[in-house]
C-alpha positions in Angstrom: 22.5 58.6 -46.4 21.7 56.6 -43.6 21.9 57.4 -39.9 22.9 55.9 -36.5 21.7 56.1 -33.1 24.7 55.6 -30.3 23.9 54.1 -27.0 27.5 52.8 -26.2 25.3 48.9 -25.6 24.3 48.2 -29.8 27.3 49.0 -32.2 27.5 46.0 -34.7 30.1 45.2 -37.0 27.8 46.4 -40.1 26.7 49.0 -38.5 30.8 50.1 -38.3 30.7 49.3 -42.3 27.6 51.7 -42.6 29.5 55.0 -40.9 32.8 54.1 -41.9 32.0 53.3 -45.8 29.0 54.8 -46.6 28.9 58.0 -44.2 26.4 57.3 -42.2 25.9 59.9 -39.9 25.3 59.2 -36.2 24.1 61.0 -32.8 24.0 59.9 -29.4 20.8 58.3 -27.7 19.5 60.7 -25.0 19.9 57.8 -22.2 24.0 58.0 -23.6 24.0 62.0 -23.0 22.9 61.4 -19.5 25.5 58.7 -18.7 28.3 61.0 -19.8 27.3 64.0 -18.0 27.2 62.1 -14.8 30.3 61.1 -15.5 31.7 64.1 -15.7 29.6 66.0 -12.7 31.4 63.2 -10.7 35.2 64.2 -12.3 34.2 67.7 -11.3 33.5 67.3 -8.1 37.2 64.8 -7.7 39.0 67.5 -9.0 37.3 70.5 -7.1 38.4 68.4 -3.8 41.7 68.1 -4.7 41.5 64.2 -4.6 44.5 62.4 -5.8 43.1 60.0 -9.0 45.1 59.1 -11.6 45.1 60.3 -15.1 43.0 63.4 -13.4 44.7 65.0 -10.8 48.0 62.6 -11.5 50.7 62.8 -13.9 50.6 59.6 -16.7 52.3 56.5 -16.8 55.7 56.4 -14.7 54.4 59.8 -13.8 51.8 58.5 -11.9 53.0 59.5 -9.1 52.8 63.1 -9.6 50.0 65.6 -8.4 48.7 68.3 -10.3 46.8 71.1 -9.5 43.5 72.2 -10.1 44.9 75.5 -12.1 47.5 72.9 -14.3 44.4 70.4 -15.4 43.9 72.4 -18.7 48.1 72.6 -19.7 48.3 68.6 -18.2 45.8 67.3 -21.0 46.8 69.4 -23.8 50.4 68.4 -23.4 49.2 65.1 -22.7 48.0 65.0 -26.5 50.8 67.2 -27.8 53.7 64.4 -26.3 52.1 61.6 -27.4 51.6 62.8 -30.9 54.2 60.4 -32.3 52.6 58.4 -34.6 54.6 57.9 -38.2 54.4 56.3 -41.6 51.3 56.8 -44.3 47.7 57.7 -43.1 45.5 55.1 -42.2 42.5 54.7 -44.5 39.7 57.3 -44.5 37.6 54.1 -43.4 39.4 53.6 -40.5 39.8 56.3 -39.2 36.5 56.9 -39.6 35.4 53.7 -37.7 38.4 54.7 -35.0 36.0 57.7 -34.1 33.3 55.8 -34.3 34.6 53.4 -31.9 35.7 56.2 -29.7 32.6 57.9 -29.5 30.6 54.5 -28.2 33.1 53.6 -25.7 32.5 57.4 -24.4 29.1 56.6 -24.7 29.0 54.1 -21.8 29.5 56.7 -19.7 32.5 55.6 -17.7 35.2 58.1 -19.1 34.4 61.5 -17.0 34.5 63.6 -20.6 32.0 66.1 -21.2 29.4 65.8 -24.1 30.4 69.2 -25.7 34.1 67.2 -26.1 31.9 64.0 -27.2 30.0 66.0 -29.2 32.8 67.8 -31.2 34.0 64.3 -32.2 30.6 63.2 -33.3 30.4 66.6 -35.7 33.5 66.0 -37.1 32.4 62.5 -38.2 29.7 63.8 -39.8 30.8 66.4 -41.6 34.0 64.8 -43.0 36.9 66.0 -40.7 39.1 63.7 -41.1 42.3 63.6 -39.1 45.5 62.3 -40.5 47.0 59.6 -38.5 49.5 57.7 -39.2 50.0 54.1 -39.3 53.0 53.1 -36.9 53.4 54.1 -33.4 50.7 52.0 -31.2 51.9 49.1 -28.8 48.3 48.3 -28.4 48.9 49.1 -24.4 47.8 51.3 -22.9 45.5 51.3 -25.6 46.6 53.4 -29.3 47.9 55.9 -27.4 49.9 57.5 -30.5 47.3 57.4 -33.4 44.8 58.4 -31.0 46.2 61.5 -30.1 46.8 62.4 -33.4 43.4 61.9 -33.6 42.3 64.8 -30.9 44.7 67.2 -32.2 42.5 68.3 -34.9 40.2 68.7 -32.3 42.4 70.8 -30.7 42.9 72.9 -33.9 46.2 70.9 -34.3 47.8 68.6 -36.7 46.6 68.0 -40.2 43.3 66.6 -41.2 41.2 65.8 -44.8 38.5 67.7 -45.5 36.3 66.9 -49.0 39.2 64.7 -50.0 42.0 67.5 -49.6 44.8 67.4 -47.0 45.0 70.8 -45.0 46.0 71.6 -41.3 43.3 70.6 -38.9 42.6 74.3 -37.8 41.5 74.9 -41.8 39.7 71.7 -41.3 37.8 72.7 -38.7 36.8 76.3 -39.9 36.0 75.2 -42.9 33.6 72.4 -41.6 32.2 75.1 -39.4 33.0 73.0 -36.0 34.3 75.4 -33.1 38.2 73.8 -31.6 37.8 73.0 -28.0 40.2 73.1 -24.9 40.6 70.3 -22.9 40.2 69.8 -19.1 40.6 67.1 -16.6 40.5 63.4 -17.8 39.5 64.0 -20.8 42.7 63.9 -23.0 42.8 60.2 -21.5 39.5 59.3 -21.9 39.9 60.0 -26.0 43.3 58.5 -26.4 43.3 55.6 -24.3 41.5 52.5 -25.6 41.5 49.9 -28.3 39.4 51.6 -31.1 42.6 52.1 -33.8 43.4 48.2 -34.0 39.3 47.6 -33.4 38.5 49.7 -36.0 41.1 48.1 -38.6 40.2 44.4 -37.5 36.7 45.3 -37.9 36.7 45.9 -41.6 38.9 43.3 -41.8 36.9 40.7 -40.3 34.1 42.1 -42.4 35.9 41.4 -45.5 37.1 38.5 -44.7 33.4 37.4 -44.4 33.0 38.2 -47.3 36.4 36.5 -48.7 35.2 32.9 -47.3 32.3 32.9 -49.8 34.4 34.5 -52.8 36.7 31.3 -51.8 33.7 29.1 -51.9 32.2 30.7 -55.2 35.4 30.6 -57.1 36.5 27.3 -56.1 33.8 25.8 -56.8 34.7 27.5 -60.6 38.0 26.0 -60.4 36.3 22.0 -59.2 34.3 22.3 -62.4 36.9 23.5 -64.8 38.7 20.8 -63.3 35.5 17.8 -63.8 35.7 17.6 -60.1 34.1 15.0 -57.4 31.4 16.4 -55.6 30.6 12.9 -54.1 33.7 14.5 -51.2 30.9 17.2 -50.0 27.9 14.8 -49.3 26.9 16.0 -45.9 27.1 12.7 -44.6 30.9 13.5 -44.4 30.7 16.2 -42.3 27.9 15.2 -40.4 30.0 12.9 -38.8 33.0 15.1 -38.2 30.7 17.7 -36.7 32.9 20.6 -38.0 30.5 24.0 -38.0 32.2 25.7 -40.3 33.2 22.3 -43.0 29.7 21.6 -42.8 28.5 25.0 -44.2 31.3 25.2 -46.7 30.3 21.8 -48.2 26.9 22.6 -48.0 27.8 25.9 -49.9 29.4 24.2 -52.8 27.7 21.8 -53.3 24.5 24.7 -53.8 27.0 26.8 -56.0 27.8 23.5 -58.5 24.0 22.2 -58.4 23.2 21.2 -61.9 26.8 21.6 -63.4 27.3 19.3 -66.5 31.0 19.3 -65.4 31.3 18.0 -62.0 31.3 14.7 -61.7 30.9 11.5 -58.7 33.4 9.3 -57.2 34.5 7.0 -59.8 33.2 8.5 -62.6 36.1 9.1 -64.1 38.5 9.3 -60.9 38.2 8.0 -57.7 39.1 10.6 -56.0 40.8 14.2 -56.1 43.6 15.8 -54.4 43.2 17.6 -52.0 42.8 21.2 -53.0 39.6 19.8 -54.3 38.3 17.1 -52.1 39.0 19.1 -49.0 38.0 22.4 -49.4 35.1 22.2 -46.7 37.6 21.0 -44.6 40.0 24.0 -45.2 37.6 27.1 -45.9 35.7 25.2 -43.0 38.7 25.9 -40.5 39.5 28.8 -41.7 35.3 30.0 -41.5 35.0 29.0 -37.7 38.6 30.9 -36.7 36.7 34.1 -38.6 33.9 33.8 -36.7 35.8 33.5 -33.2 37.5 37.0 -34.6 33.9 38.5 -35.7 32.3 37.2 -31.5 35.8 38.9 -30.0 35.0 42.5 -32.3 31.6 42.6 -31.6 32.1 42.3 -27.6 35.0 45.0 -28.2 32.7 47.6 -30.4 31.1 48.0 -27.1 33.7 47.9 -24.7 34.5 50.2 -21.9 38.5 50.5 -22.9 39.5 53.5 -20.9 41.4 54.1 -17.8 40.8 55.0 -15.1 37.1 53.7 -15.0 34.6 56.1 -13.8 31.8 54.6 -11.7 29.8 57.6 -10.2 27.2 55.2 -9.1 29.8 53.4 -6.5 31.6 56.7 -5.6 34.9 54.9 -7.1 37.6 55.5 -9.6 39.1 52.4 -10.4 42.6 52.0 -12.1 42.7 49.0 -14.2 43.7 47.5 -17.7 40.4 47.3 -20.0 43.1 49.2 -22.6 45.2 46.6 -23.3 44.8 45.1 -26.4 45.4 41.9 -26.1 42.3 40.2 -27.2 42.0 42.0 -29.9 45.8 40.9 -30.5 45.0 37.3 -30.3 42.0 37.6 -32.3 43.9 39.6 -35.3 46.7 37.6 -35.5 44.2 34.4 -36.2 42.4 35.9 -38.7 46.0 36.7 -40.2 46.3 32.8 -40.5 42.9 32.0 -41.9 42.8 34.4 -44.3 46.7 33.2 -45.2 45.4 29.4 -45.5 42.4 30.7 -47.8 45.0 32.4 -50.3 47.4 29.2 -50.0 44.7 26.4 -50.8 44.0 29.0 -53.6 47.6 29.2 -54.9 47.5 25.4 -55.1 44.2 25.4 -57.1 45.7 27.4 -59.3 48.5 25.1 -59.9 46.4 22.6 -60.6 44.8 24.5 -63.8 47.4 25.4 -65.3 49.9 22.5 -65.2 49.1 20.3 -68.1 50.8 17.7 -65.9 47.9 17.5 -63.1 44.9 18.0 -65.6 43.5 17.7 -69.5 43.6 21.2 -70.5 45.8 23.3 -72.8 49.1 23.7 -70.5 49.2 26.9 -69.0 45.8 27.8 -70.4 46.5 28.6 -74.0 46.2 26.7 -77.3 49.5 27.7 -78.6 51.9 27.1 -75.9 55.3 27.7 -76.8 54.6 31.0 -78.6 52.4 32.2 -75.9 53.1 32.2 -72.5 49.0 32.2 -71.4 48.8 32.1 -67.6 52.2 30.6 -66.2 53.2 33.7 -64.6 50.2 34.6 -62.6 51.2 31.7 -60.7 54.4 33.1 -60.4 52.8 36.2 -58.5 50.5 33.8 -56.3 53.1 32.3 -55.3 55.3 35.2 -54.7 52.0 37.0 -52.5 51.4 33.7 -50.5 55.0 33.7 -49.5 54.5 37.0 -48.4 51.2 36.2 -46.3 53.5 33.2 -44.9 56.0 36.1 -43.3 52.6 38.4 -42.3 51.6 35.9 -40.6 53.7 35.3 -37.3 52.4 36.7 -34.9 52.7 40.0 -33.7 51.1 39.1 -30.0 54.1 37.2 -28.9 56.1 39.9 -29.3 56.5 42.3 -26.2 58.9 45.6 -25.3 58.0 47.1 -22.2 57.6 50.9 -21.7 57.0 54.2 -19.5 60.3 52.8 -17.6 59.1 49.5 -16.6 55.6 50.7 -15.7 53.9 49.2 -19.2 55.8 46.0 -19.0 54.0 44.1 -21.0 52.0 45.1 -24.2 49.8 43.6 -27.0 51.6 44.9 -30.2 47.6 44.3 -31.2 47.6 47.5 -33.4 50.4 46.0 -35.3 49.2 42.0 -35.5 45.2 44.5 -37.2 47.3 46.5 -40.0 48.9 43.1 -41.0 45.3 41.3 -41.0 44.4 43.7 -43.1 47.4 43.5 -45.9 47.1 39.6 -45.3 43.8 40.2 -46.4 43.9 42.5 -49.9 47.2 40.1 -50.6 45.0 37.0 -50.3 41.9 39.1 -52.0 44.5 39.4 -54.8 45.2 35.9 -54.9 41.6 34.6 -54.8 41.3 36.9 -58.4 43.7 35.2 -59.9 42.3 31.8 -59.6 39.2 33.4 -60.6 40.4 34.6 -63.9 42.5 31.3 -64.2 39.3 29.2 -63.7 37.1 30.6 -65.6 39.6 30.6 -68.6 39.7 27.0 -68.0 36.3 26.7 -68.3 35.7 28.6 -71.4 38.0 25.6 -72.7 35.3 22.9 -72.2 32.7 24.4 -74.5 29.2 25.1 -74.8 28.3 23.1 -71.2 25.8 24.1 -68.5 27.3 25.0 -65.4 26.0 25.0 -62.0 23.6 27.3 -60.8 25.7 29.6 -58.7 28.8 28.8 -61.2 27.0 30.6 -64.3 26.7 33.8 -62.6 29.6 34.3 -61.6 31.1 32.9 -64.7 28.5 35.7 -66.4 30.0 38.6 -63.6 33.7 37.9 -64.8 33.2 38.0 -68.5 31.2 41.2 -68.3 34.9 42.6 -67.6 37.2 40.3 -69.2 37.6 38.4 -72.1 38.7 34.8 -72.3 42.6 35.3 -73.3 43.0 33.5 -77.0 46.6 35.5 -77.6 49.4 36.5 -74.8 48.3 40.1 -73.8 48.9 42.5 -70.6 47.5 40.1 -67.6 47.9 42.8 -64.7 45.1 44.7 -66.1 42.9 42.0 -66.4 44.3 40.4 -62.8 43.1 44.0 -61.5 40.0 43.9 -62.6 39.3 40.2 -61.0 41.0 42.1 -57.8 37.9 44.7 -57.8 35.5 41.6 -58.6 36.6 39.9 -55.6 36.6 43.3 -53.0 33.3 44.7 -54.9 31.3 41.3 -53.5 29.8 41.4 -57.4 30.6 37.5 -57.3 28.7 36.8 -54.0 25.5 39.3 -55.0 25.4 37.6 -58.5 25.6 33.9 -56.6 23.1 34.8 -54.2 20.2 36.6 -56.3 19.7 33.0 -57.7 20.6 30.6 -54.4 19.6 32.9 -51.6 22.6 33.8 -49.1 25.1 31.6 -48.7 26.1 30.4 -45.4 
């Protein structure tokens, strides 16, 4: 099991993989420690003057305007956690809310949240030894921060609300005692300083963006499957094309296929026996290309946020000040998760249309539908039929959540990012469009089983070789869902991409 030092400066997208997927466990850097307790030597010293600062000696939201004693700090946080406990639907992922704590724990890192490091501390423990609060999906406007599935979140640490603990659901008090890790009580600022911030929707668009890394060269790998089942041009990817576009991302997608089909028997040039293909085929740098540069604007905007200061109000003990401002609002996270909601949606429509193309006898020279005896078998019609039915379901997913505003705390929140809503559908944009990307995987290479005993390219023949390690070519009509299932867990286990890349080196 690997381990992570936190500084609040260094938290990378992998390293958010690492903890939230493969347990990592983490502690935080000396220099971080020393940050916090400053922090919080400072929100002492405010609160044993009696100093009006909001969030610490104030009321919340419209309540802002409300002082609170030094004796009611204690009651003022806990029932700040207790009200805004209103989360609903299923539990997020274990791996998210893993990587929510995670996320949590940096930003308090940074040192500008007044908490104290015991609090910190308690989080950190419960990361690594598997307490794992249940928070529901639905409840965050993404401003001021994910209030809701955040303080479901802190409950647990409270000895509240329910948590998983070695895969069993149980109340967060059993949780905790049987982890070993003591409750805590909270005092002053720091029931806002864990549940205001961004880390819910970060966390989800983080493993999201991740994946869908990792989607763009499955899309390249297995269309590149489909272009030689389909004797396609490769003469459309010379990089003397895209050269003088100037496209980043078309430029590594065509550079990328045209590595993946090197040496293919099937492919074939401009005019060979065509002129030209459509343009599922011809312009797939173009598309993947487009769709690779809006996933890299997503992956800059997450990696600034892993490392964001999010909460409010903004302790800077160095400058004597408390500043009130807006670093929870989600927005750019919103922006960010609603375009990778559309790039991952084109990558599973171009798909779709691929698929089309092999198995309509009309639009190529194989067996219609993929089977020799058409008529009494059915071969692979219908898994178009559920591509196209999950595309037109990415199509809805995909309008954006961002646009979307209802204010809240009477008028005060008046505006908010809906960002942890415009993540979660990222993320079921992304396993539909996963799902998809199997599909033409199976159909392809069921295509190219058709064309004989050829030599395919070099990236081509291994994942050809991953695929038929866990499913047959179809000769007679059987169950498809369990073989489209196992192409699903091809696709999300990056088998494809490994295989590809032990014999091309990584692709771009």
């Amino acid at each position: 099991m690997g381990h992570l030092l936190i500084d609040g400066e260094h938290l990378t997208i992998k390293h958010v993989v690492d903890v939230a997927r493969n347990n990592y466990t983490v502690e935080l850097s000396e220099q971080a420690a020393e940050r916090i307790r400053k922090s919080r030597d400072y929100v002492d010293g405010l609160v044993d003057r009696g100093e009006v600062v909001y969030g610490i000696t104030t009321g919340f939201g419209k309540f802002s305007d409300v002082f609170i004693s030094k004796e009611d700090t204690k009651a003022l946080q806990k029932n700040l956690i207790v009200s805004h406990s209103c989360s609903l639907g299923d539990p997020l992922p274990e791996e998210v809310v893993r990587a929510a704590m995670l996320l949590r724990v940096n930003a308090l890192a940074k040192g500008f949240s007044g908490i104290r490091l015991e609090t910190v501390n308690t989080l950190i423990e419960m990361l690594n030894k598997g307490v794992h609060p249940v928070i529901p999906e639905k409840g965050s406007l993404g401003a001021s921060g994910d209030l809701a599935p955040l303080a479901t979140m802190v409950l647990v640490m409270l000895g509240e609300g329910e948590a998983y603990y070695k895969g069993v659901r149980m109340t967060g008090k059993e949780a905790m005692d049987k982890s070993g890790i003591k409750t805590i009580e909270l005092t002053s600022k720091e029931g806002l300083a864990l549940i205001n911030g961004t880390p819910v929707m970060t966390a989800i668009g983080t493993l999201a963006v991740y994946d869908a890394g990792n989607l763009l060269k499955n899309a390249d790998i297995i269309s590149a499957m489909t272009l030689e089942a389909l004797k396609g041009i490769t003469t459309a990817f010379d990089k003397k094309v895209h050269e003088v576009r100037g496209q980043v991302g078309q430029t590594a997608a065509a550079r990328n296929m045209l590595r993946i089909v090197d040496g293919s028997e099937l492919t074939t040039t401009q005019g060979q026996i065509r002129v030209q293909d459509a343009y599922t085929l011809r312009c797939i740098p173009q598309i993947h290309g487009a769709s690779r540069d809006a996933i890299q604007y997503v992956r800059e905007k997450i990696s600034i946020e892993l490392n964001a200061a999010t909460d409010n109000p903004l302790i800077f003990a160095d400058c004597d000040q408390v500043i009130s401002g807006g670093n929870f609002h989600g927005q750019p996270i919103a922006l960010a998760m609603d375009f990778l909601g559309i790039a991952v949606s084109e990558l599973a429509n171009v798909s779709e249309r691929r698929l089309e193309r092999l198995v309509n006898p009309q639009l190529n020279d194989l067996p219609a539908f993929l089977t020799r005896k058409g008529g009494l078998n059915s071969g692979f019609m219908i898994t178009q039929y559920t591509a196209a039915s999950i595309v037109s379901e990415n199509k809805v997913l995909a309008h954006p959540a961002s646009v979307d505003s209802i204010p809240s705390s009477a008028n005060q929140e008046d505006h908010v990012s809906m960002g942890t809503t415009a993540a979660r559908k990222a993320r079921t944009i992304l396993d539909n469009a996963q799902k998809v990307l199997g599909i033409e995987a199976f159909a392809a290479s069921q295509a190219i089983s058709f064309r004989g005993n050829v030599k395919l390219g070099q990236g081509t023949s291994e994942a050809y070789k991953v695929i038929r390690k866990e499913v047959n070519p179809v000769d007679e009509d059987r169950v498809m869902y369990i073989d489209m299932n196992k192409l699903d867990k091809i696709v999300k286990s990056e088998a494809l991409i490994t295989a590809v890349e032990s014999v091309l080196g990584e692709l771009e």
